[in-house]
N, C-alpha and C positions, 0 to 999 in steps of 0.2 A: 303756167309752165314756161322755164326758159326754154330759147332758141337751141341750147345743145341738150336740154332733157328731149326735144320732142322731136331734134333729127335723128336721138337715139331708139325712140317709142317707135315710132314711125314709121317703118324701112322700106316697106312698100307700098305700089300705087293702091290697093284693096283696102289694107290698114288707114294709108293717108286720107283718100276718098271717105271713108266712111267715119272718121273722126270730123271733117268736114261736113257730110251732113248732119253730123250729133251735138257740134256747135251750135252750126246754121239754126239746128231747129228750138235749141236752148235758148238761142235769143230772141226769137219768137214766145216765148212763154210769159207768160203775165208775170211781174215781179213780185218777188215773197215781198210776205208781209214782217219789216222789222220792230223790234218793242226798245223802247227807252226809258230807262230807269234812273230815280236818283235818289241820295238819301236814304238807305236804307237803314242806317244805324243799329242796324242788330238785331233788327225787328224781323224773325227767321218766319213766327208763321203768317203774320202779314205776307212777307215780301214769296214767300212758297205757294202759298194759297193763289196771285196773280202770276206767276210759273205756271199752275194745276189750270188754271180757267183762262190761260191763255190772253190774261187783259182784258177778260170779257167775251173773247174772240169765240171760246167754243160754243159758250149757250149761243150766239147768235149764228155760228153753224148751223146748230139743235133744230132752231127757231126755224131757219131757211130750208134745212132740209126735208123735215120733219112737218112742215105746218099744217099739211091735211092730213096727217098719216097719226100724231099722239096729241093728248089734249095737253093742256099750259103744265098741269099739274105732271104728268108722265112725262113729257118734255125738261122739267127742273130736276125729277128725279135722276131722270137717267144723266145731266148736266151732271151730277154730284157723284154720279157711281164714275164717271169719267173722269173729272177732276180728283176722289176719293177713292179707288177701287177695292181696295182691302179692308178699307171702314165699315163702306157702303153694301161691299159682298157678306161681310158676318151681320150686317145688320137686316140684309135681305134671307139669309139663311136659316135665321134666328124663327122670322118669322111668317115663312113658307114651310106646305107639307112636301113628300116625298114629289108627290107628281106637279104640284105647282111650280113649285122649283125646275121640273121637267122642262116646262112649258116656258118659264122664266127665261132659263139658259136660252133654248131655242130664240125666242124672238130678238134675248138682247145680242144672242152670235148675229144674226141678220142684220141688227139696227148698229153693232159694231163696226162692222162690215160696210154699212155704205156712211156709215159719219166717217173713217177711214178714205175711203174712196174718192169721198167731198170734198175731205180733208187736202189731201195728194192733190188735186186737178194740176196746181199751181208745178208739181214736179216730175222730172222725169223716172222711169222706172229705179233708176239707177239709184236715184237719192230716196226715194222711196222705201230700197230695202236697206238704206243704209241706219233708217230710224226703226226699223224691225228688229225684232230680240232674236238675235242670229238662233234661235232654237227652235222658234216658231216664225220663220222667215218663210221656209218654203210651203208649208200651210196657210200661211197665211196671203201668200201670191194665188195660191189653188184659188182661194175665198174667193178673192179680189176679183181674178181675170177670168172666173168662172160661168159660162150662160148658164144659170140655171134656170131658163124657161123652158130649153128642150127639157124632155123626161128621163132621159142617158144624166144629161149632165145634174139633174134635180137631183137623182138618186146617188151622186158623187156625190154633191156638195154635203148632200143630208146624212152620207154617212162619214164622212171627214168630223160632221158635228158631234156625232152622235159619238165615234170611236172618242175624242175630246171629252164627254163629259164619261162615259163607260171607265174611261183607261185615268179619271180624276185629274185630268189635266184642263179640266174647263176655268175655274179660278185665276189657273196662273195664265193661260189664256188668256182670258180678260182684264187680268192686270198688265198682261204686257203691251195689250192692245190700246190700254188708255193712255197709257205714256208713248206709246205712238205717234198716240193723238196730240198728247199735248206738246210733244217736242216738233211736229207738221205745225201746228197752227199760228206759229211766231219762228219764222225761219233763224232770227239772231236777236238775243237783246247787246243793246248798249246802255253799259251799268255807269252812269255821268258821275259817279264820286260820292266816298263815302258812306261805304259797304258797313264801316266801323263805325262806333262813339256809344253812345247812352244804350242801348238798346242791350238785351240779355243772352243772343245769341249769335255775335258774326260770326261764330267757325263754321256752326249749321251753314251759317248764308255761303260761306268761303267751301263747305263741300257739295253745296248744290249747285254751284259756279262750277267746280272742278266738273262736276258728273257730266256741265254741257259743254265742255272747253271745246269745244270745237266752234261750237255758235255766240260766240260769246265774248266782247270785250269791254274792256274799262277804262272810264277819261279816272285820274286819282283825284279824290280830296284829301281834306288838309288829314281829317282824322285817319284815310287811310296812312297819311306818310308818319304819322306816331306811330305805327306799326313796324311798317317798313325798319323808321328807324330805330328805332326800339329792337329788332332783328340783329339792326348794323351794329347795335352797340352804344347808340347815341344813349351818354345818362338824360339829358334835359328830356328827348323823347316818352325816355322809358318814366321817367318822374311823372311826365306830362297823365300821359295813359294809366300808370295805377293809380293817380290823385282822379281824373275823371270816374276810372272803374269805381273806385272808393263813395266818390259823390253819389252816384246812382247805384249803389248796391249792387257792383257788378262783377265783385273780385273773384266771384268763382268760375268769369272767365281764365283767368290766369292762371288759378289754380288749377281747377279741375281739364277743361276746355287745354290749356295750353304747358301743364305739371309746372307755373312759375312757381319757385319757391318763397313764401311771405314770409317764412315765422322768425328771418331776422328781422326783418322788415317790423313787423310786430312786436315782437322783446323790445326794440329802439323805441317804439311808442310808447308801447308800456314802462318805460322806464319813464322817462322824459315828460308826456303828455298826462293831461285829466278832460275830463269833460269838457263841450265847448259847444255853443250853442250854432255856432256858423258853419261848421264840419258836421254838422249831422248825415247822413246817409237820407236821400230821396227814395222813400219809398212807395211802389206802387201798391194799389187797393188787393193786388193779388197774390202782393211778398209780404209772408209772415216770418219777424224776429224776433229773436227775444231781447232782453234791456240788455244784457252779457253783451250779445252780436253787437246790437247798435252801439254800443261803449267800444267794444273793438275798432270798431269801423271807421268811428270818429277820432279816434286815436290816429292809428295808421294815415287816416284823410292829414292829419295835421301832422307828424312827420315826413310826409312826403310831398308836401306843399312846403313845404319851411323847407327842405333840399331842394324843391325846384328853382323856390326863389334865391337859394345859395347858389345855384350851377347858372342861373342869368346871369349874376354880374360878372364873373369871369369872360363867357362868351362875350357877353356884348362889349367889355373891356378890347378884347382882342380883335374884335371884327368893327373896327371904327366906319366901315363902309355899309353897314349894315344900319346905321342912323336911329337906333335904337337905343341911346343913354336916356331918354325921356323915359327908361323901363327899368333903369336901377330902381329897384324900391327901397330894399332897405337899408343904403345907405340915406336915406330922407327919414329915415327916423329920427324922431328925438334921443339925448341920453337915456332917459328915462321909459324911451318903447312905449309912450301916451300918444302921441303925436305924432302926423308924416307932414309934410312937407310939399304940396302939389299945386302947380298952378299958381304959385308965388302967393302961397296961403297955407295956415295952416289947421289940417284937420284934424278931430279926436279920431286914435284910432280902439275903436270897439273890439272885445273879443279875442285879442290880443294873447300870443303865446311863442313870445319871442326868446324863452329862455337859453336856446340854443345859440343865439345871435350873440355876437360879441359886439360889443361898442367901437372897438378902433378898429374891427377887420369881419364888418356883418355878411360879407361870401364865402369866410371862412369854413368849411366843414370841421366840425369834431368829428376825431379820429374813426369814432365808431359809426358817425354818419358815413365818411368816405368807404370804410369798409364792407357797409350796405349798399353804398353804390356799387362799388365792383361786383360784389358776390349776385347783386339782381343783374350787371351788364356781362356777365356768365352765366346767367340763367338766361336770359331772352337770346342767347347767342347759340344758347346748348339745346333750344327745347325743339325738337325734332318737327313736329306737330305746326308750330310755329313756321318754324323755315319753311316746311313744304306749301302753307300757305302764300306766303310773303315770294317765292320763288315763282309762285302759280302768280300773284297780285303784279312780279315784276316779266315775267314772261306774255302775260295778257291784259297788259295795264302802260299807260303812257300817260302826257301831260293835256294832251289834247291831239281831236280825231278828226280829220275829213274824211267824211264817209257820204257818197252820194250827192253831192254840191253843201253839204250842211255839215257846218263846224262844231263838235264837240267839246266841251269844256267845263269841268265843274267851277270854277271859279269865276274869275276875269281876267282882264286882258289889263293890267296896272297902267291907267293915264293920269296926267295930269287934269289942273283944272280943266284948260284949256281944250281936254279932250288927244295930248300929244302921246306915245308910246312911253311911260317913264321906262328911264335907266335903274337899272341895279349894278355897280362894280364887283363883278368877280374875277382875282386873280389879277388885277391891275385893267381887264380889258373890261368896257363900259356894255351891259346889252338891254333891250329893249324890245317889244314887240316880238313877232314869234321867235326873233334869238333870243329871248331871256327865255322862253318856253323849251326850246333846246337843248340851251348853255345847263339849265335846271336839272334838265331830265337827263343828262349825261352826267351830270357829275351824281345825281343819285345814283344810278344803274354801276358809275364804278366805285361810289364808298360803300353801295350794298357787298356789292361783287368781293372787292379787295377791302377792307376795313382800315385805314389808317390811324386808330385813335382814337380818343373819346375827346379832345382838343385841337383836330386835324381842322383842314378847313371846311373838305367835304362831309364831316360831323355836322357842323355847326353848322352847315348850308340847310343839313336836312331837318334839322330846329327850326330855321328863317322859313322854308313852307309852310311849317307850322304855323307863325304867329308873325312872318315881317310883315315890314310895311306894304311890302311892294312883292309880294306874294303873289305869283298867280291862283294860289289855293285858298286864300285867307280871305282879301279882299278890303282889311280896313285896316288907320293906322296905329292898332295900337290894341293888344287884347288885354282889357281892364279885369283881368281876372284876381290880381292881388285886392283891389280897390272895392270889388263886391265882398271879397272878406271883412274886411277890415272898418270900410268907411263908409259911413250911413248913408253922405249924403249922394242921392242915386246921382245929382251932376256928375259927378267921379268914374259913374259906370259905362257913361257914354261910349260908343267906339265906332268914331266917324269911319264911314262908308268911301271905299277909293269912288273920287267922282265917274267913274266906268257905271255903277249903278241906275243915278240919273242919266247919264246920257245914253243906256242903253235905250231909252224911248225912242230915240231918234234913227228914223230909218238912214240920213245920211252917214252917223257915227257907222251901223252898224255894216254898211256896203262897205265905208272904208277896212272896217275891221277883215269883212268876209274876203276885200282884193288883197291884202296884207299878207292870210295866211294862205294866198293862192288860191284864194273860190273864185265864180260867179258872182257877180252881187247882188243875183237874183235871190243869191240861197239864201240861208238860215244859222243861225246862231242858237243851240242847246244849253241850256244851263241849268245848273242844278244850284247847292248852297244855299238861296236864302229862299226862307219857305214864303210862298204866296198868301197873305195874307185875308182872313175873311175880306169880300166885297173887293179886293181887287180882282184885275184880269192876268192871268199867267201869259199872255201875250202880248206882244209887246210891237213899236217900229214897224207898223202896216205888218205884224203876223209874220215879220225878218227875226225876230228876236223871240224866244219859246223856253217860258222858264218853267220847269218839272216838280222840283222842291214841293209836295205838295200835302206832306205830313205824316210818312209812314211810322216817324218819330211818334210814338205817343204823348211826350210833353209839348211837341208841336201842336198838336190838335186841337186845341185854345184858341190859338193863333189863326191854324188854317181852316179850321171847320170842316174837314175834308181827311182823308185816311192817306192820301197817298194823290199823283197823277203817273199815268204812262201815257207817254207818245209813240203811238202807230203809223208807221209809216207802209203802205202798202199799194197795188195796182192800182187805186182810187184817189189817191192824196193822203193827206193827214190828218188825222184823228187825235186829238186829248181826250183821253178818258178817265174821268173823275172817277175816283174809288171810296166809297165810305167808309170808316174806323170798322177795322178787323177786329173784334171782340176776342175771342180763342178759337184753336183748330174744332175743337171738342163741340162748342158751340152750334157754328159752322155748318157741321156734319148732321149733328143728331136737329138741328133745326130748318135745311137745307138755307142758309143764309148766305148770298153773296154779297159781294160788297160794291159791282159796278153801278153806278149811278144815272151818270150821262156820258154822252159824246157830244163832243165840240168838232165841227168839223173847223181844222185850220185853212186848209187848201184843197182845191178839189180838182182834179186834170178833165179839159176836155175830153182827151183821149185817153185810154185805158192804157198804163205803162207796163212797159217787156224790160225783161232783164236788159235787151242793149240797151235801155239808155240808163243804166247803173254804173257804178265801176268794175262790177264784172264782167257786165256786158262788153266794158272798153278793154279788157283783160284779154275774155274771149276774142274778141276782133284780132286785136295783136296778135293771138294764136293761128286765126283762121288765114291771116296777109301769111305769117312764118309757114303753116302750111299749102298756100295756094305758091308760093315758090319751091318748095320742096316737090310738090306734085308735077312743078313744070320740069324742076331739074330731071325726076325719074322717069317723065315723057319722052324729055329729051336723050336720057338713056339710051332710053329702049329703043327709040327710033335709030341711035346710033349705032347699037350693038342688037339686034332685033333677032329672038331665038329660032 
């Protein structure tokens, strides 16, 4: 709170004093426990399910709380009716009689009640009811703060319970109460980029964000900023995103998810396009289509690739700063559309469906392609749905976070060989290291905000997140996505890595990185983007360096043999915790299956840490100095004018 909110709050020594001890004693509290996220790619009921179990957090509440009190078995159940409670409540319902059911409520309102209790230790009364269902707030304090070992206060509690299940309010009860729980158990997550891409459900993931916006922020990736800019109007973006939606069978995000309108989109293909074996639609074991769908899909995939690659050479023509002409493609065609032109060689190119391409002028749109571009950069500009996400994405979302000595960042930090901060010129002026992280995220925040264009500079800026060289979101120089079309041989497909990768090894790179964006160089570097591969270590530079990426993607999980990771950061130190492949919600439920694995302890504190020494802690401080001179001025008052 600033200095003139809290001489306004404040007025008196009673008020003053007693704000003072309610800090004082806030900083004495053990520090919540935060969760770190990365990658989520759309993967809603993966990334919901570790929301619901808390990272794993609750069952080992369960576990601690409960150890001599329920067996292993009654302990998993009740984990699921917490994480599940409306699943879990009709499947308990189904199959209990009248009086079992009786007996049911009863023990689980009790065992509610102190996983609750357990839950809270870490908060003050205040933040307490703030995660209670303002309907069941004040009953639910009664529960909490209640002795019920006297016989007076036994016969309260038991009939508080009892009027709850009588008056049919024991279900919603319990459902409110497990979200309680789970919104206590992990005081904030930080989502490291990447909410979007392949996966079948981000709006889910973008309204379960919303429901916690209070606890809750985001470093962006590259796929979040095709959104974004896709919002602003950018065509390359919006190209970008319905060619991936297309690839992965995923276009009924746009439609249905976000009301984009395809079916010019469509008519264009269908005119234009035939079958093709490189646009096929990626389907998973548990999407069924028919040859119809799949023929559409591939169509659409290949007219909106063939306009993305028309809308690059423009950009990249016009942004000679951007060092991007090694990504003209199609002017390295042949006459002939057999052959491209790469690496001072020439390759066959396969697959081929260049009929829309002109020979003297291949970034040319045909008329009716351009007028599919506008009518889709009026649809992603109009769709309500959309905005409100991408407004929530730019309101609780940035380029990178310090947060408690430890840097946030999905990407990297663009160096050279050498290990130096590279430049990128925008606007005539050169920036580098966290000014280009800055210079980035302001020029996004105002071509979202004010739109100048589909050819403006801050358009085409928010394309270069996408795919430049020297991206902080991207990471490498050159995304060879024409070239996996097209040309067999996988050399072509390569896409060197910014040297930042290797040298994240090194704990010296990583201290210079950490005193650069104004850390410690004791802290920590977060990263999310490239997934950890079987048999490597997600840690990195002596445990300075913590990469998350750990396969919530399902087409990752080849890769990382793993479902997913979150990093906990809590009064203990640091925790990675491995998550196994999330199968379905359905699954899950009816076979109590979770997916935590193991814990990795990163770091571990001698001393058990208190909010002072977070950044809230230094927050409160600031507070407590503003009001210990406030309380002198009002001594000095009173002694002066004394009633």
């Amino acid at each position: 709170m600033e200095e003139s909110a809290l001489r306004q709050k404040y007025r008196t020594i009673p008020a003053i004093t007693t704000e003072m001890i309610n800090l004082s004693a806030i900083l004495n509290l053990p520090k919540p426990t935060e969760g770190f996220m990365s990658d989520i790619h759309g993967e809603y009921d993966a990334f919901q399910h570790v929301l619901r179990n808390g990272s794993g957090n609750i069952s080992l509440k369960i576990n601690e709380r409960f150890q001599d009190e329920m067996t292993p078995v009654t302990r998993k159940e009740f984990a699921f009716l917490v994480y599940y409670p409306s699943e879990r409540l009709a499947a308990i319902k189904a199959r209990l009689d009248a009086d079992d059911l009786q007996q049911w409520y009863l023990s689980t309102f009790q065992r509610l009640i102190a996983l609750l209790a357990y839950t809270a230790t870490k908060y003050t009364r205040s933040k307490l009811r703030k995660a209670l269902a303002p309907e069941y707030a004040y009953i639910t304090e009664e529960l909490l703060y209640n002795d019920a070992t006297t016989p007076d206060k036994l016969a309260y509690y038991g009939q508080i319970i009892k009027n709850l299940i009588d008056l049919g309010q024991a279900d919603a009860w319990i459902e409110a109460t497990c979200r309680s729980i789970q919104r206590l158990t992990v005081d904030r997550y930080h989502i490291v980029g990447d909410i979007y891409d392949r996966g079948p459900a981000p709006d889910k993931v973008m309204e379960a964000l919303i429901r916690r916006q209070d606890y809750v922020d985001i470093q962006w990736g590259n796929h979040d900023i095709l959104w974004l800019g896709g919002a602003a109007g950018s065509p390359l973006c919006i190209a970008n995103l319905i060619r991936i939606s297309a690839r992965y069978n995923n276009l009924s995000i746009l439609e249905d998810a976000y009301g984009i309108n395809l079916r010019h989109l469509a008519s264009l293909a269908e005119h234009y396009y035939q079958d093709n074996p490189a646009f096929q639609p990626q389907i998973t074991p548990e999407q069924v289509i028919s040859d119809e769908e799949r023929l559409q899909i591939a169509k659409i995939h290949q007219v909106i690739s063939i306009i993305q690659f028309k809308l690059e050479g423009p950009a990249i023509n016009r942004r000679p700063e951007f060092n991007m002409a090694h990504r003209l493609m199609l002017s390295r065609l042949s006459a002939d559309h057999k052959t491209i032109h790469l690496n001072n060689q020439d390759y066959p190119v396969t697959n081929g469906n260049f009929q829309t391409v002109a020979i003297d002028d291949p970034y040319r749109l045909l008329p009716e392609e351009a007028a599919v571009v506008n009518q889709l950069i009026q649809a992603f500009r109009h769709s309500e749905r959309l905005r409100r996400h991408m407004d929530f994405l730019l309101a609780h979302g940035s380029m990178y976070k310090r947060n408690n000595g430890n840097l946030l960042l999905h990407g990297c930090v663009p160096v050279d060989a050498k290990g130096e901060f590279a430049a990128l010129t925008i606007n005539g002026h050169r920036y580098a290291g966290p000014a280009l992280f800055t210079a980035l995220e302001e020029n996004l925040r105002a071509a979202y905000a004010n739109p100048q264009g589909a050819t403006s500079l801050g358009t085409d800026l928010l394309w270069y997140l996408w795919t430049g060289p020297y991206s902080p979101l991207f990471g490498k120089q050159e995304m060879t996505t024409f070239e996996r079309y097209y040309v067999a041989d996988p050399a072509t497909h390569v896409e060197v890595q910014n040297p930042y990768y290797q040298l994240r090894h090194d704990l010296q790179f990583i201290e210079k990185v950490l005193v650069a964006f104004g850390l410690e160089a004791s802290g920590r570097v977060i990263n999310g983007h490239t997934p950890v591969k079987k048999g490597t270590s997600p840690t990195m530079a002596d445990n300075h360096m913590i990469v998350i990426d750990g396969g919530f993607s399902k087409p990752y999980q080849k890769t990382t043999g793993i479902g997913g990771y979150t990093l906990l950061d809590n009064s203990y130190g640091l925790q990675l915790v491995t998550h196994q492949p999330f199968i379905t919600r359905a699954a899950a439920i009816a076979h109590l299956t979770d997916i935590v694995s193991t814990r990795q302890v990163v770091a571990k504190v001698a001393q058990r840490r208190t909010v002072a020494g977070t950044d809230i802690g230094r927050s409160l401080r600031a507070q407590l100095k503003v009001l210990n001179q406030l309380l002198q001025e009002r001594q000095a008052e009173t002694e002066a004018y004394p009633t």
